[in-house]
C-alpha positions in Angstrom: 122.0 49.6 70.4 120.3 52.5 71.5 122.2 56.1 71.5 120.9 58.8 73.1 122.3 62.5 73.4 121.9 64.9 76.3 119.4 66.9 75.3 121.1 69.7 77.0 124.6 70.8 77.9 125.4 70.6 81.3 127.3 74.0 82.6 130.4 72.4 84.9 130.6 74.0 88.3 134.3 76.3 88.3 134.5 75.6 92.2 135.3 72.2 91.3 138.6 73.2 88.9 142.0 72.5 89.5 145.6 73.7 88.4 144.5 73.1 84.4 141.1 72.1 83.7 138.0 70.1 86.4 139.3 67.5 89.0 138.3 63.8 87.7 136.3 63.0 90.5 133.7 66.2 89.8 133.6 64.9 85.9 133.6 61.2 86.9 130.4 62.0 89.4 128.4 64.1 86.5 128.9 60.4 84.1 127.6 58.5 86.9 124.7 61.1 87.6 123.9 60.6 83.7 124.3 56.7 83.8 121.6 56.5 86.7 118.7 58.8 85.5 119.0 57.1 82.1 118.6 53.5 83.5 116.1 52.0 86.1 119.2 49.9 87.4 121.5 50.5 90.3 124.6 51.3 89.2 127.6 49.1 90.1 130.6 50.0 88.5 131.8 53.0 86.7 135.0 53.1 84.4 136.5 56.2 83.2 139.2 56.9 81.0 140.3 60.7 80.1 141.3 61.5 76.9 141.7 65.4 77.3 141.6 67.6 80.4 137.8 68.7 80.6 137.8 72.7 80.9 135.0 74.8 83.1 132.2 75.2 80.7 129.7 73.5 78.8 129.9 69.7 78.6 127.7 67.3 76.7 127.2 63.5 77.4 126.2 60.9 74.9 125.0 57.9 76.2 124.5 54.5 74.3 123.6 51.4 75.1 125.3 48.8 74.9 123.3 45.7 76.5 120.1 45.2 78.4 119.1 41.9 79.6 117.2 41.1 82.8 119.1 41.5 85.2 122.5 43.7 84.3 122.8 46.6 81.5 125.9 48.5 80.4 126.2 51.4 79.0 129.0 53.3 77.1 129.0 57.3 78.0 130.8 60.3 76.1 131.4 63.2 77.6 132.1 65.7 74.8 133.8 69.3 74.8 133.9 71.7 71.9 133.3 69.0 69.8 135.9 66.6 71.1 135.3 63.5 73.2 137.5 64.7 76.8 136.3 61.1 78.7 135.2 57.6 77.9 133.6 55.6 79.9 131.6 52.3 80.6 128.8 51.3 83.3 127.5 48.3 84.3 123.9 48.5 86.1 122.7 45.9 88.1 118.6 45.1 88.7 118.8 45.0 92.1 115.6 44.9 94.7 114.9 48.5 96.2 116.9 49.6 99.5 114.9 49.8 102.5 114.5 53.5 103.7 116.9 53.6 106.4 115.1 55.5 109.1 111.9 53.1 108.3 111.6 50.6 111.0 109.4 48.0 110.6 106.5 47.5 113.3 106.9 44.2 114.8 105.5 42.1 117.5 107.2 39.8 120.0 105.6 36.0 119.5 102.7 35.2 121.1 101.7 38.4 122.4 98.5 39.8 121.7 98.0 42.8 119.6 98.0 46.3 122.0 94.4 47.5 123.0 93.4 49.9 120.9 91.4 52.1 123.9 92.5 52.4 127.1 90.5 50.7 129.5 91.0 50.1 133.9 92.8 46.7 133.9 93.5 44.6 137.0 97.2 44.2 137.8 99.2 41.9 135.4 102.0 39.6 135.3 104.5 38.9 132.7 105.4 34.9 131.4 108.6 34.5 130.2 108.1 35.8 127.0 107.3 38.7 128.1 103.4 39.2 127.5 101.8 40.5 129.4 99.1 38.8 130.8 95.9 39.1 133.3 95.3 36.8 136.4 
């Protein structure tokens, strides 16, 4: 097992406070921010349990791991508060292929066409098969 502390508190945003203490959904991102940049995985589940309200301030996580194989990892995070441990929670990671950049098309070509010119030259008028070549008679 492999147990790594935050090397640095993170300060909570106080925009994201409710009536006593941060909303769950502000604390339960910042334990899935901290799960991700300490795996190379994508992560695929995140289970958090809250001992104690988390206040605005200082916040610490400790993360530790609890298996690696070659596909899937899970990890066990802490987030701790004036000494106290405010949330538990578990993540599983998954070794998944990149994601394709979505605004990235790829270039492709109909079947049996023939590659565009590269300089523009005069052609004679042209016909298209049924394909949709184009092609010179």
């Amino acid at each position: 097992m492999t147990v790594t502390r935050d090397p640095d508190a993170r300060e909570t945003d106080p925009r994201w406070s409710g009536f006593d203490g941060l909303f769950g959904g502000y604390v339960v991102g910042l334990l899935a921010d901290t799960a991700v940049a300490r795996s190379a995985y994508r992560l695929v589940s995140l289970t958090a349990n809250f001992v104690s309200r988390v206040a605005v301030g200082p916040v610490a996580v400790r993360t530790e791991t609890l298996h690696r194989g070659r596909s899937t990892e899970l990890l066990r995070l802490l987030l701790e508060q004036d000494g106290r441990v405010r949330v538990h929670a578990t993540a599983e990671l998954l070794h998944l292929p990149p994601i394709p950049h979505p605004l990235r098309r790829r270039q492709t070509r109909r079947r049996g066409c023939a590659p565009p010119p590269r300089a523009r030259s005069p052609r004679p008028p042209s016909t298209s098969d049924a394909a949709g070549c184009r092609s010179t008679t």
